[in-house]
mmCIF file of the C-alpha atoms, coordinates in Angstrom:
data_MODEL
# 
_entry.id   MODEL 
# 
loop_
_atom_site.group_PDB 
_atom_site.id 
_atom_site.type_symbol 
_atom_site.label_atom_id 
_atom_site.label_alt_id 
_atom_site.label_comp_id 
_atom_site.label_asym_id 
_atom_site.label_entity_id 
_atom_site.label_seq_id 
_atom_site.pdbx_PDB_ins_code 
_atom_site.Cartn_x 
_atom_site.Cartn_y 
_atom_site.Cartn_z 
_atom_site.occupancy 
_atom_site.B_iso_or_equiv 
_atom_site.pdbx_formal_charge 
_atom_site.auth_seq_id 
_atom_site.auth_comp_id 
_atom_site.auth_asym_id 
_atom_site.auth_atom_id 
_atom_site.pdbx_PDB_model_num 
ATOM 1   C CA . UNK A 1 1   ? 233.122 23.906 -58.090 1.00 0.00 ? 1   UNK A CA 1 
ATOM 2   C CA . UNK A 1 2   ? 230.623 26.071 -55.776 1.00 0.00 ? 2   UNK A CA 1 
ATOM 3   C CA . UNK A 1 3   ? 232.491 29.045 -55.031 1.00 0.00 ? 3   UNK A CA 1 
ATOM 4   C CA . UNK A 1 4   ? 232.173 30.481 -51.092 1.00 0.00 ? 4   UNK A CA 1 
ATOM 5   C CA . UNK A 1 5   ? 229.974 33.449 -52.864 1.00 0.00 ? 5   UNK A CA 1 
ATOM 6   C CA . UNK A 1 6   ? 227.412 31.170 -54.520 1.00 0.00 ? 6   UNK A CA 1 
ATOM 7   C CA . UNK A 1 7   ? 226.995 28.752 -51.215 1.00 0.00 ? 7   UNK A CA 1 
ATOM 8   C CA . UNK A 1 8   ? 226.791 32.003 -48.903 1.00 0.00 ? 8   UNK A CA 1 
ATOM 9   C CA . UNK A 1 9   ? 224.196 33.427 -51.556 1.00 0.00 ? 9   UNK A CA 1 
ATOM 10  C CA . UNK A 1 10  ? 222.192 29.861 -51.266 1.00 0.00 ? 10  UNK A CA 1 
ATOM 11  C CA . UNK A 1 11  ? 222.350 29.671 -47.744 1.00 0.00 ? 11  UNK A CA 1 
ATOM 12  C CA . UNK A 1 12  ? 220.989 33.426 -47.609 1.00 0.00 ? 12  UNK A CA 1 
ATOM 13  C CA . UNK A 1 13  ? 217.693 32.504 -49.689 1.00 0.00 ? 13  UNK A CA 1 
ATOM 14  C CA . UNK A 1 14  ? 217.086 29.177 -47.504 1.00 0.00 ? 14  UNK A CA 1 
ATOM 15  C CA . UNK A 1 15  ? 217.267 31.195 -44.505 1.00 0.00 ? 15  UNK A CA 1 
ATOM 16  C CA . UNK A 1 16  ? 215.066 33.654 -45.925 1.00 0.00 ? 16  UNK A CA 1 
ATOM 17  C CA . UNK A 1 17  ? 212.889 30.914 -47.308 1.00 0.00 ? 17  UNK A CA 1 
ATOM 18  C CA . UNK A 1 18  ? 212.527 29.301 -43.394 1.00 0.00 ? 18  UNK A CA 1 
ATOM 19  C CA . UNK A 1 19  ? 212.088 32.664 -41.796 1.00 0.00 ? 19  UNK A CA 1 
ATOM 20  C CA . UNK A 1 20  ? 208.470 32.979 -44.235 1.00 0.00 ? 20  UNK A CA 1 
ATOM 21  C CA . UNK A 1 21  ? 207.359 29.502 -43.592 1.00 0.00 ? 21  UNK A CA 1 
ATOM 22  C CA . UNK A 1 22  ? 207.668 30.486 -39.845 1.00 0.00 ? 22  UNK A CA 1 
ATOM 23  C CA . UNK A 1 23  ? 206.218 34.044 -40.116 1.00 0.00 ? 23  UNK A CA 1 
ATOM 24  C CA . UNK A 1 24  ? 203.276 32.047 -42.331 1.00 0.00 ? 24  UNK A CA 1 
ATOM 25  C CA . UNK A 1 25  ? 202.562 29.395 -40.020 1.00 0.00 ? 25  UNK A CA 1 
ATOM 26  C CA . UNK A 1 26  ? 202.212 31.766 -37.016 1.00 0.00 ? 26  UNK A CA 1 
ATOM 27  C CA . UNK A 1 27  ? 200.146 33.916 -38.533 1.00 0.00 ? 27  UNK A CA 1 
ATOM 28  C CA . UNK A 1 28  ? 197.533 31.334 -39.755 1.00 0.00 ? 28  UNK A CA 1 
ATOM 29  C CA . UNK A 1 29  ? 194.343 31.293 -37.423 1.00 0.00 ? 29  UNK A CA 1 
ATOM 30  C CA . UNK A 1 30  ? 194.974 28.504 -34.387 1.00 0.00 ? 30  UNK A CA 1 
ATOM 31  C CA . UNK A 1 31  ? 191.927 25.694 -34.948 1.00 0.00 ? 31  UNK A CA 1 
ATOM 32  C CA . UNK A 1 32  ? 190.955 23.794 -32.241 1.00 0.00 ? 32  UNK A CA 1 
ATOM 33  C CA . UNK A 1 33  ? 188.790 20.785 -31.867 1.00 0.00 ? 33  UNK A CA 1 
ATOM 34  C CA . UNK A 1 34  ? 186.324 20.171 -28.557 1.00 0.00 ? 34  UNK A CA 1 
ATOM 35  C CA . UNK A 1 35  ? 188.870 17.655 -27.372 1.00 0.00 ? 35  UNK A CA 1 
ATOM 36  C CA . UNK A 1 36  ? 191.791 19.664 -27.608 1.00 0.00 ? 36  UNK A CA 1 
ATOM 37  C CA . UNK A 1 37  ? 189.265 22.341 -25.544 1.00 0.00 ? 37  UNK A CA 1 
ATOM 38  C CA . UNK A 1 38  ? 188.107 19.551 -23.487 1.00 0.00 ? 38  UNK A CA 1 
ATOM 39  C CA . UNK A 1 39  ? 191.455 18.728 -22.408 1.00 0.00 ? 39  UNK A CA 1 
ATOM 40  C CA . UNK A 1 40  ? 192.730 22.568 -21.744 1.00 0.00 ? 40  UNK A CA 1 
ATOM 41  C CA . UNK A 1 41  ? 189.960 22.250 -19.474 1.00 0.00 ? 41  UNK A CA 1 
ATOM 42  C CA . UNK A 1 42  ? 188.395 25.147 -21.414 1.00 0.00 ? 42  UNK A CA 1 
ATOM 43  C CA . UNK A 1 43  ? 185.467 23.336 -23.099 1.00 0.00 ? 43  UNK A CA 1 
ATOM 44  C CA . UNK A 1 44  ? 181.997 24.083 -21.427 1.00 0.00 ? 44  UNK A CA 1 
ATOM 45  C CA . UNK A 1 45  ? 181.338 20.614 -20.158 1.00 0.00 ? 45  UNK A CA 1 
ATOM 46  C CA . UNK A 1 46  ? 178.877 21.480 -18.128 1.00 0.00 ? 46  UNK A CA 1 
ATOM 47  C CA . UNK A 1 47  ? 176.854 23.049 -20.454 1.00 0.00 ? 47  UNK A CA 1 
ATOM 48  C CA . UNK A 1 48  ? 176.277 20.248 -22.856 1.00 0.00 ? 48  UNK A CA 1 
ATOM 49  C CA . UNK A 1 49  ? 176.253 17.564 -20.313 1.00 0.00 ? 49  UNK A CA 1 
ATOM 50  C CA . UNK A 1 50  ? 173.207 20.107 -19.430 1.00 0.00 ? 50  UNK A CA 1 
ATOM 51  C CA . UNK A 1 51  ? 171.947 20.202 -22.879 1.00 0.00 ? 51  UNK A CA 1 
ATOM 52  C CA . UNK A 1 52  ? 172.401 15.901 -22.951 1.00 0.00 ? 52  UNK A CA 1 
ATOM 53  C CA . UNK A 1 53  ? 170.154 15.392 -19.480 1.00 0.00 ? 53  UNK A CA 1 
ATOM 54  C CA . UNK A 1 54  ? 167.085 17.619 -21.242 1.00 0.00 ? 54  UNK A CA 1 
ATOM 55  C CA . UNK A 1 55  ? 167.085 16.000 -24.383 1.00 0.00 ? 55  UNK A CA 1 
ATOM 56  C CA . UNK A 1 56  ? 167.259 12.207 -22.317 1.00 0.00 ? 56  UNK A CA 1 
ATOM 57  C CA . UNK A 1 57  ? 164.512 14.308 -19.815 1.00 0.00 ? 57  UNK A CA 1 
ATOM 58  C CA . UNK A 1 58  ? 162.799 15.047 -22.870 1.00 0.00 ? 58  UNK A CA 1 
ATOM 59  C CA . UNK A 1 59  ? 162.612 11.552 -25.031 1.00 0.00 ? 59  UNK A CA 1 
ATOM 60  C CA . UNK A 1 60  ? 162.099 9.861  -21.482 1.00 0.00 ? 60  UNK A CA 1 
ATOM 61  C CA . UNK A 1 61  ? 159.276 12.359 -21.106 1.00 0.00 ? 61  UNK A CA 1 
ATOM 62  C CA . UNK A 1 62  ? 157.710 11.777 -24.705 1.00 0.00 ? 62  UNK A CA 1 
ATOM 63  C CA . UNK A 1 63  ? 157.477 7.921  -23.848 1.00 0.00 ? 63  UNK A CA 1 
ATOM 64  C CA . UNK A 1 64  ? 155.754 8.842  -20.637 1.00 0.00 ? 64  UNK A CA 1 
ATOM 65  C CA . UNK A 1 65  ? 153.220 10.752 -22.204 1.00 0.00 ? 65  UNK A CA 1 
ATOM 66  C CA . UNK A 1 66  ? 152.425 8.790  -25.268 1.00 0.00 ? 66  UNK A CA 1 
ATOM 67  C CA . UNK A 1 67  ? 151.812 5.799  -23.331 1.00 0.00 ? 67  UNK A CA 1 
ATOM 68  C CA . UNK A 1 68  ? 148.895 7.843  -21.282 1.00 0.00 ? 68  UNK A CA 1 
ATOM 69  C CA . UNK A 1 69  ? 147.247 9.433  -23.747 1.00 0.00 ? 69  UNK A CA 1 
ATOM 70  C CA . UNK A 1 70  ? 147.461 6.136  -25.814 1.00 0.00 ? 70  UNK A CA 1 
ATOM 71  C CA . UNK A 1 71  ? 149.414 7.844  -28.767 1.00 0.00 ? 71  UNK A CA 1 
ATOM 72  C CA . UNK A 1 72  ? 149.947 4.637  -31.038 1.00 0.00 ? 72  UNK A CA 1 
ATOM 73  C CA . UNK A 1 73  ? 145.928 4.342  -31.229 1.00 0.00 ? 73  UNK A CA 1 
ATOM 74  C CA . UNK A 1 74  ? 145.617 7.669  -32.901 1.00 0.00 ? 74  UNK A CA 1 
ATOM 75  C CA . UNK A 1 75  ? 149.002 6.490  -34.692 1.00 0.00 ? 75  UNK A CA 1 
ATOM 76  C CA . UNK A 1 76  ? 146.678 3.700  -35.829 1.00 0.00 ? 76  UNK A CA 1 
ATOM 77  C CA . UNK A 1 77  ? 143.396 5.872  -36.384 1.00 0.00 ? 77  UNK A CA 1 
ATOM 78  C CA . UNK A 1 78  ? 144.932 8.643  -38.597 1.00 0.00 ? 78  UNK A CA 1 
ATOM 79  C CA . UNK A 1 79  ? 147.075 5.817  -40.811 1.00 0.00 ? 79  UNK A CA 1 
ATOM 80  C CA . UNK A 1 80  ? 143.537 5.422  -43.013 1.00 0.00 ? 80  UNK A CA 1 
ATOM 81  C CA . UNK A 1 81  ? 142.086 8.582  -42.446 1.00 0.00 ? 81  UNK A CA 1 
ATOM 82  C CA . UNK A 1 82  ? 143.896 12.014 -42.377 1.00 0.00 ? 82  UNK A CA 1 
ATOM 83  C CA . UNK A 1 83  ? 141.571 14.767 -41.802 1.00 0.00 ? 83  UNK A CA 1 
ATOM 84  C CA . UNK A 1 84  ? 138.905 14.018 -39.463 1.00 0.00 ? 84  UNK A CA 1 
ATOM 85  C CA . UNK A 1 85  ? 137.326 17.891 -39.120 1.00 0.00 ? 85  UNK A CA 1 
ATOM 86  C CA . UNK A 1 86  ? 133.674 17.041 -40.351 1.00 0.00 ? 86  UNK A CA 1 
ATOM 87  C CA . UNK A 1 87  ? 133.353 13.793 -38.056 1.00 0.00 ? 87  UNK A CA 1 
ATOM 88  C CA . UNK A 1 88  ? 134.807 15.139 -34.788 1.00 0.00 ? 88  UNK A CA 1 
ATOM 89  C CA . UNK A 1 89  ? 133.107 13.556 -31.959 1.00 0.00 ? 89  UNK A CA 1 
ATOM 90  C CA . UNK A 1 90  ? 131.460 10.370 -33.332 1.00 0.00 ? 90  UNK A CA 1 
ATOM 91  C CA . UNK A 1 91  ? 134.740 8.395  -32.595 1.00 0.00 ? 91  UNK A CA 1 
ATOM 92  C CA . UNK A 1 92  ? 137.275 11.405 -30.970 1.00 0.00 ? 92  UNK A CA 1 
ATOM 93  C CA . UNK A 1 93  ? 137.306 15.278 -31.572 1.00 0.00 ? 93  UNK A CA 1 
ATOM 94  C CA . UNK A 1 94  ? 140.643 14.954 -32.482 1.00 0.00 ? 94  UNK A CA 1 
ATOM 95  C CA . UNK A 1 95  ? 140.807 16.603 -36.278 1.00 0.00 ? 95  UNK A CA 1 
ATOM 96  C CA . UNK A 1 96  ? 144.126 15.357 -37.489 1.00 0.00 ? 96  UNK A CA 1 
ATOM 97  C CA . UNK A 1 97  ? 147.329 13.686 -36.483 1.00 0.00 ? 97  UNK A CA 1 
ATOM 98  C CA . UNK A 1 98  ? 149.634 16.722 -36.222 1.00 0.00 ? 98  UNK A CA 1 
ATOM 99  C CA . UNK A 1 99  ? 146.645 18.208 -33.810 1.00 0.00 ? 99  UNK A CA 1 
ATOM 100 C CA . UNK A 1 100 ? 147.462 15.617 -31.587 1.00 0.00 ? 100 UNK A CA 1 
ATOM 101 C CA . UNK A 1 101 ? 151.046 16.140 -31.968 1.00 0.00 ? 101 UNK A CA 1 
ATOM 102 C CA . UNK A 1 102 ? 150.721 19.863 -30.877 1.00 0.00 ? 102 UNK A CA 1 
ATOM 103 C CA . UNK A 1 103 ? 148.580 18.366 -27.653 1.00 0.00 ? 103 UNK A CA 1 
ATOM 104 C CA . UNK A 1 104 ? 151.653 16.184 -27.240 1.00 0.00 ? 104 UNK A CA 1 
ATOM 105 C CA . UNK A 1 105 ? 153.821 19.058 -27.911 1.00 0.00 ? 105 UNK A CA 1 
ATOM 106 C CA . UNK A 1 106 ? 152.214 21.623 -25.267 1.00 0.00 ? 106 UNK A CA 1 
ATOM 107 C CA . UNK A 1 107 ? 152.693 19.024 -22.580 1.00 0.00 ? 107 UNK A CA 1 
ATOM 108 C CA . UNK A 1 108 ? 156.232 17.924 -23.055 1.00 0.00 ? 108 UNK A CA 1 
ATOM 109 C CA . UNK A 1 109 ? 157.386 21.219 -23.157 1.00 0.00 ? 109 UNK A CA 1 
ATOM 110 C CA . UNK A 1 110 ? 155.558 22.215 -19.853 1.00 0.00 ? 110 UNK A CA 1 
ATOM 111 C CA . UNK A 1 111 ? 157.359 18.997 -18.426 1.00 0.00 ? 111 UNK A CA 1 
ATOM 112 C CA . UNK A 1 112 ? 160.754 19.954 -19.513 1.00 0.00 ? 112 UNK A CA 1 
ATOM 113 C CA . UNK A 1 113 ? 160.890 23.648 -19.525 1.00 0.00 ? 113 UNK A CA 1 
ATOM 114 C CA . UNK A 1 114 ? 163.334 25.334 -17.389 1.00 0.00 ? 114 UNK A CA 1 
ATOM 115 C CA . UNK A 1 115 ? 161.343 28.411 -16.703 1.00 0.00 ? 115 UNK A CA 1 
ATOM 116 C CA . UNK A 1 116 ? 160.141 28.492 -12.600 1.00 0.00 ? 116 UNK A CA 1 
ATOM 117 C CA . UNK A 1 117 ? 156.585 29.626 -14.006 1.00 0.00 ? 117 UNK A CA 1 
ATOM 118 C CA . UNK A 1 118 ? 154.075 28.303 -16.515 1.00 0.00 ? 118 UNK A CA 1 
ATOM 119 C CA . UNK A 1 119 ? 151.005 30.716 -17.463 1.00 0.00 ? 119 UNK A CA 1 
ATOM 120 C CA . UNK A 1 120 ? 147.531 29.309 -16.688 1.00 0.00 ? 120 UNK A CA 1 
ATOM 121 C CA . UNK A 1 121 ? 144.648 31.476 -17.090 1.00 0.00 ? 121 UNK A CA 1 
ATOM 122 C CA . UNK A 1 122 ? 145.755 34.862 -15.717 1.00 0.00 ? 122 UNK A CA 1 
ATOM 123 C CA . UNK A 1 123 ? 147.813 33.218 -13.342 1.00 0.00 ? 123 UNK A CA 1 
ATOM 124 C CA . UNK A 1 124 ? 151.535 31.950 -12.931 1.00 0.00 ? 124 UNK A CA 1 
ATOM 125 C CA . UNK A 1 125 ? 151.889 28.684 -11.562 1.00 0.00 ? 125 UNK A CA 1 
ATOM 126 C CA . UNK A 1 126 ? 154.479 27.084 -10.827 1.00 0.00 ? 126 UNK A CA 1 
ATOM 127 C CA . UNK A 1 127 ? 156.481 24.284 -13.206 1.00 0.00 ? 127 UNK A CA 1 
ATOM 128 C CA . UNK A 1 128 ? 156.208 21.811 -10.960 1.00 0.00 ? 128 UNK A CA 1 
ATOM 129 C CA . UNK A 1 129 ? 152.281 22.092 -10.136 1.00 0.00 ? 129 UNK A CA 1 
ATOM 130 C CA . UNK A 1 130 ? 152.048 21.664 -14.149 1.00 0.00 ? 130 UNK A CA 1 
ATOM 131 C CA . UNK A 1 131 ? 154.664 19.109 -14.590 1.00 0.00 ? 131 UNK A CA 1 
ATOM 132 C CA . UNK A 1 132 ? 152.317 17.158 -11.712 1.00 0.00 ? 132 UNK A CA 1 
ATOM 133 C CA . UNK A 1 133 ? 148.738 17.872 -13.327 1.00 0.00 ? 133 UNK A CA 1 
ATOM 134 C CA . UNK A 1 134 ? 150.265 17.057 -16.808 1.00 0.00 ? 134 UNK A CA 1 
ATOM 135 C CA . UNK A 1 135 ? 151.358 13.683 -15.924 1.00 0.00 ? 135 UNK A CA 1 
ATOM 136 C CA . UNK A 1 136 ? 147.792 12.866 -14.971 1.00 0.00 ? 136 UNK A CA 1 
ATOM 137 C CA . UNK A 1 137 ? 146.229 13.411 -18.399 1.00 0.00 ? 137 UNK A CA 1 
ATOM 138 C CA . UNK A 1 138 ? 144.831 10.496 -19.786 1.00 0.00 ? 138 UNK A CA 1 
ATOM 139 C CA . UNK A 1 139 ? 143.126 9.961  -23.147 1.00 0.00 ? 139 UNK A CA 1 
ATOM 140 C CA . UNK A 1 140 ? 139.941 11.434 -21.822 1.00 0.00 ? 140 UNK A CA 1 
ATOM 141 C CA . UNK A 1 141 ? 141.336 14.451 -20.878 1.00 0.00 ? 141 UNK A CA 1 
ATOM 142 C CA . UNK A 1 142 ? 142.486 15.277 -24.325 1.00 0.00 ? 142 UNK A CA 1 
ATOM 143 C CA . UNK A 1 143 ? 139.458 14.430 -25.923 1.00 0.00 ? 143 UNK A CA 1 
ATOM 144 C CA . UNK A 1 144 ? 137.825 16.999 -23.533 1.00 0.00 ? 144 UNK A CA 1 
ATOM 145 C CA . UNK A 1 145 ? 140.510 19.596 -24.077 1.00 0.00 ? 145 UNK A CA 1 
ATOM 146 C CA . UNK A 1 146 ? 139.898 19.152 -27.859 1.00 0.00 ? 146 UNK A CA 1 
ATOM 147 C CA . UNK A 1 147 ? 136.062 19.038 -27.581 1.00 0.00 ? 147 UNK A CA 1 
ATOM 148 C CA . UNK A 1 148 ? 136.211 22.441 -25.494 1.00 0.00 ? 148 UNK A CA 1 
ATOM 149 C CA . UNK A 1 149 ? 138.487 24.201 -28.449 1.00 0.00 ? 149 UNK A CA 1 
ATOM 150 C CA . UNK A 1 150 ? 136.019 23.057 -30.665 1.00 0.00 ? 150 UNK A CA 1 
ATOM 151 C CA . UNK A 1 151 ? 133.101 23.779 -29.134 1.00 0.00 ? 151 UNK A CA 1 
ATOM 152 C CA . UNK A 1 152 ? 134.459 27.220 -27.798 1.00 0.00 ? 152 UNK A CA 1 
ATOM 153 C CA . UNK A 1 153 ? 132.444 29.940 -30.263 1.00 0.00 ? 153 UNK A CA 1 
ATOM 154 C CA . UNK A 1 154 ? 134.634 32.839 -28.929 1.00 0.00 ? 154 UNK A CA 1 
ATOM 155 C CA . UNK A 1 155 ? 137.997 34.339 -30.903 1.00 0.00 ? 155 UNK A CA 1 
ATOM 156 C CA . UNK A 1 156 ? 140.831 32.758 -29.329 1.00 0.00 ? 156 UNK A CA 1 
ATOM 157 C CA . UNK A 1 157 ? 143.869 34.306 -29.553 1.00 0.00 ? 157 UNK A CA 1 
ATOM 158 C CA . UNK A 1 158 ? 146.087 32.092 -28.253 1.00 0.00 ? 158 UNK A CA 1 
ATOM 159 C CA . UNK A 1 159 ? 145.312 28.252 -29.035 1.00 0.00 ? 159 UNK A CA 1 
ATOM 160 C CA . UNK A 1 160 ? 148.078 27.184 -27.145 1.00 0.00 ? 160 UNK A CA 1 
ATOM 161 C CA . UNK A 1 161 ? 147.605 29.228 -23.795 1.00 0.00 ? 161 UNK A CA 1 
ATOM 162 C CA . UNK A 1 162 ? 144.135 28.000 -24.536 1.00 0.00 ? 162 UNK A CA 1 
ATOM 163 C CA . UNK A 1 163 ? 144.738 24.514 -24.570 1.00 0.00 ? 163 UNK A CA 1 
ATOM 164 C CA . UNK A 1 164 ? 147.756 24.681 -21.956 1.00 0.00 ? 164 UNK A CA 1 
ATOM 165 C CA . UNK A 1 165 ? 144.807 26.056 -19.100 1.00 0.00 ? 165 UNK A CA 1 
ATOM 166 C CA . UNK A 1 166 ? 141.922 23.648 -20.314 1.00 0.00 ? 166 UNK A CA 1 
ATOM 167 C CA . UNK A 1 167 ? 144.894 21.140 -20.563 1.00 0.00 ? 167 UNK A CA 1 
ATOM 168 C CA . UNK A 1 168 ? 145.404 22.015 -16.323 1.00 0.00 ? 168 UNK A CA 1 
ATOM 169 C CA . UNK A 1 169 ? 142.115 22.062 -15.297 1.00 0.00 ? 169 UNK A CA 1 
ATOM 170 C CA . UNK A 1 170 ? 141.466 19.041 -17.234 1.00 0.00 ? 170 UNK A CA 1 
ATOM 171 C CA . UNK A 1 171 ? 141.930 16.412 -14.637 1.00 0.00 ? 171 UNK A CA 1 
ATOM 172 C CA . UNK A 1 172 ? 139.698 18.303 -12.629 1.00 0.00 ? 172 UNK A CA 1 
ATOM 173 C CA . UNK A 1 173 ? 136.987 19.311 -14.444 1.00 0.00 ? 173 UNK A CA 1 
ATOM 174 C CA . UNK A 1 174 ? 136.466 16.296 -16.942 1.00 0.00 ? 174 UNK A CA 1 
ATOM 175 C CA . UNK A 1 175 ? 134.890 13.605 -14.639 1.00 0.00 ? 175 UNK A CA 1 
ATOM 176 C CA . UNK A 1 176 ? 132.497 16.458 -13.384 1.00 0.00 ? 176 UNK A CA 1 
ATOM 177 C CA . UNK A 1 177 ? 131.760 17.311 -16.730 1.00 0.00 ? 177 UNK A CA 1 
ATOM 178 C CA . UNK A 1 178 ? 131.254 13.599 -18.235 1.00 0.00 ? 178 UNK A CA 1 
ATOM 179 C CA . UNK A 1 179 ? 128.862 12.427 -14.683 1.00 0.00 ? 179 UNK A CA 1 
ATOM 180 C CA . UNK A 1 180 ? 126.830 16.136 -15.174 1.00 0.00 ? 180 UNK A CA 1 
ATOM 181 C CA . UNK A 1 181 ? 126.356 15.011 -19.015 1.00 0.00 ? 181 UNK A CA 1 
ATOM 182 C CA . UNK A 1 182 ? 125.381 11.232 -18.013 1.00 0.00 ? 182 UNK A CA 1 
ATOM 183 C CA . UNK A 1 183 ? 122.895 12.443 -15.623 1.00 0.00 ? 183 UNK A CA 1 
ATOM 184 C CA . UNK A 1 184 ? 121.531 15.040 -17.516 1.00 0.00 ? 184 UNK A CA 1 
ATOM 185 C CA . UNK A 1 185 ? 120.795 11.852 -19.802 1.00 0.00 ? 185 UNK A CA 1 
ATOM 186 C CA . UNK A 1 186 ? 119.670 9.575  -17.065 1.00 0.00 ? 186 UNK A CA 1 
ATOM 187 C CA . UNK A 1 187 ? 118.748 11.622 -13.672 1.00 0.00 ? 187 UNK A CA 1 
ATOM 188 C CA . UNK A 1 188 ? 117.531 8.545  -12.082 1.00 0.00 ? 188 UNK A CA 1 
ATOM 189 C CA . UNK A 1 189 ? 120.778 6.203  -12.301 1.00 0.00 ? 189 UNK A CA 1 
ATOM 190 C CA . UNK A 1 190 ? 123.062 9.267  -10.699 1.00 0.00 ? 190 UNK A CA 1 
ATOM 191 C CA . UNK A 1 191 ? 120.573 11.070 -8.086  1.00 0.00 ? 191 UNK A CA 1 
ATOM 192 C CA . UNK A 1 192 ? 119.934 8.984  -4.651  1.00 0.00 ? 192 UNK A CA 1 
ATOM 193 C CA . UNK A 1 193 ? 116.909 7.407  -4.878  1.00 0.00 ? 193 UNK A CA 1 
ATOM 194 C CA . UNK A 1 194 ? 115.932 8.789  -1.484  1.00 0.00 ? 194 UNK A CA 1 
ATOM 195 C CA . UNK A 1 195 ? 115.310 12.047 -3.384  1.00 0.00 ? 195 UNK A CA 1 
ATOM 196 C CA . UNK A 1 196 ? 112.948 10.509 -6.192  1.00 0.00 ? 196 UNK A CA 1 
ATOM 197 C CA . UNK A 1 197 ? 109.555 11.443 -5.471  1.00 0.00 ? 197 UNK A CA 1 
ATOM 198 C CA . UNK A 1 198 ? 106.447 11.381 -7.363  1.00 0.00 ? 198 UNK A CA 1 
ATOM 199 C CA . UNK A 1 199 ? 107.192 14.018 -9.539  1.00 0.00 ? 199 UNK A CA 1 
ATOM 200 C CA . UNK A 1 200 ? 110.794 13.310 -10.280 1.00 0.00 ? 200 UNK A CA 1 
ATOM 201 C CA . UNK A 1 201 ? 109.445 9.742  -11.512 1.00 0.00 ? 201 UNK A CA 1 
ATOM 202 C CA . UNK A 1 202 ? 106.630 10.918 -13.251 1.00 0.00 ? 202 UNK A CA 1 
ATOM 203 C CA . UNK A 1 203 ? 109.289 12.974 -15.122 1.00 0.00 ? 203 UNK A CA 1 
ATOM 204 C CA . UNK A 1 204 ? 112.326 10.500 -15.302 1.00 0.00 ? 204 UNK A CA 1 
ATOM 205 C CA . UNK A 1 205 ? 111.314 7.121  -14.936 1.00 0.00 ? 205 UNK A CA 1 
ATOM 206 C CA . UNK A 1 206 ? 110.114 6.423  -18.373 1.00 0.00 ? 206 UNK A CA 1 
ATOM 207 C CA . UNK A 1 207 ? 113.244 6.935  -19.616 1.00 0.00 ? 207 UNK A CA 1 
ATOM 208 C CA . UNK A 1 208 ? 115.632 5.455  -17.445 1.00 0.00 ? 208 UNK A CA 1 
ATOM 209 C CA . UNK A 1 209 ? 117.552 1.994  -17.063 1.00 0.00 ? 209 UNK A CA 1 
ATOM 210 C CA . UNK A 1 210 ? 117.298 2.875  -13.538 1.00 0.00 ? 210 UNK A CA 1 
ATOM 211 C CA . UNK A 1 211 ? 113.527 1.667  -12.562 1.00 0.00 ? 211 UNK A CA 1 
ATOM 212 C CA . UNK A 1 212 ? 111.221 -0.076 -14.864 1.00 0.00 ? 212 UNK A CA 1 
ATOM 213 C CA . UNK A 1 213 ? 109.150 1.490  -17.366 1.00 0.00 ? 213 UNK A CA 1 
ATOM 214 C CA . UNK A 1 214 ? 105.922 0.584  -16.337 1.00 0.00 ? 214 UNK A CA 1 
ATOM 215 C CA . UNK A 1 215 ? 104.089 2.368  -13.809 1.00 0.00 ? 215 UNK A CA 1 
ATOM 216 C CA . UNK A 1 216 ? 102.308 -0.175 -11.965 1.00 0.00 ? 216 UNK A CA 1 
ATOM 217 C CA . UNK A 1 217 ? 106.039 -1.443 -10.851 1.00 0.00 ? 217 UNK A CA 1 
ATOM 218 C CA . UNK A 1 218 ? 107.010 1.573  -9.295  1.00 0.00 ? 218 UNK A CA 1 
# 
């Protein structure tokens, strides 16, 4: 039979026994979980609905662009060949896949980027004037950007500042640049012909689509 000494002596070491339980499970390190945060009202919401619209900005973006610049034909191109350095420009001047990947790259990011100001040149302009000329760029454009880089003898520093103004100016300058080569080829078919006299046909006409090639019909 338990005496009263025993079951006050047992009763003693469960109390003590409880007491550092409690004193260990209040001194363990409180976890949390983003819903428990969420709910406290203490989880930054904000911030990743934030973080959620750029990343839909940016895969909405990537689509954009890809379909422009006609991404799945250089998808298609670079699937049987991988380098394409020593042939640039007899079918694009695009060297390699992940070249046009860093094209794709550069203009993305000047799409989504928060910053107010994009570096052109020597010049800041602002996001939105990029964002605009970027979303112009067609598969022309980036074959002149490329052809530029590659014809370009000086050091550059800075490919992708490089590419980001040529990139810019792109929409701009490539038409001028393709009708100055075609004329340069062919005078006659891009000068009026209220301005070909005798000696611009005695210099061009021979080798133009523009008139015939005999003399008597000119």
């Amino acid at each position: 039979m338990m005496t009263a000494a025993v079951r006050k002596m047992i009763i003693s070491k469960k109390e003590l026994l409880s007491n550092q339980v409690t004193i260990n499970q209040s001194s363990q390190p409180q976890t949390s979980n983003p819903q428990s945060f969420q709910q406290s009202g203490k989880y930054p919401i904000d911030e990743i609905e934030r973080i959620q619209s750029l990343k839909e900005k940016r895969e909405e973006t990537e689509y954009f662009i890809k379909q422009n610049i006609e991404y799945d034909l250089y998808e298609s191109f670079f699937a049987d060949i991988e380098d394409n350095s020593n042939e640039r420009g007899k079918i694009t001047y695009v060297a390699s896949m992940s070249e046009f990947d860093m094209i794709l790259e550069i203009i993305v990011n000047a799409i989504c980027t928060e910053k107010k100001t994009i570096r052109i040149g020597k010049e800041d302009k602002c996001q939105y004037v990029v964002e605009s000329r970027y979303k112009k760029l067609e598969t022309k454009h980036i074959e002149y950007a490329l052809k530029c880089l590659m014809l370009n003898t000086k050091d550059i520093k800075n490919p992708i500042s490089y590419l980001q103004t040529v990139l810019y100016n792109a929409s701009f300058t490539c038409d001028f640049v393709e009708s100055n080569e075609l004329k340069n080829i062919d005078p006659a078919l891009f000068i009026s012909e209220q301005f070909h006299n005798e000696e611009f046909k005695e210099k061009h006409y021979e080798h133009t689509a523009f008139r015939p090639t005999k003399r008597n019909d000119w």
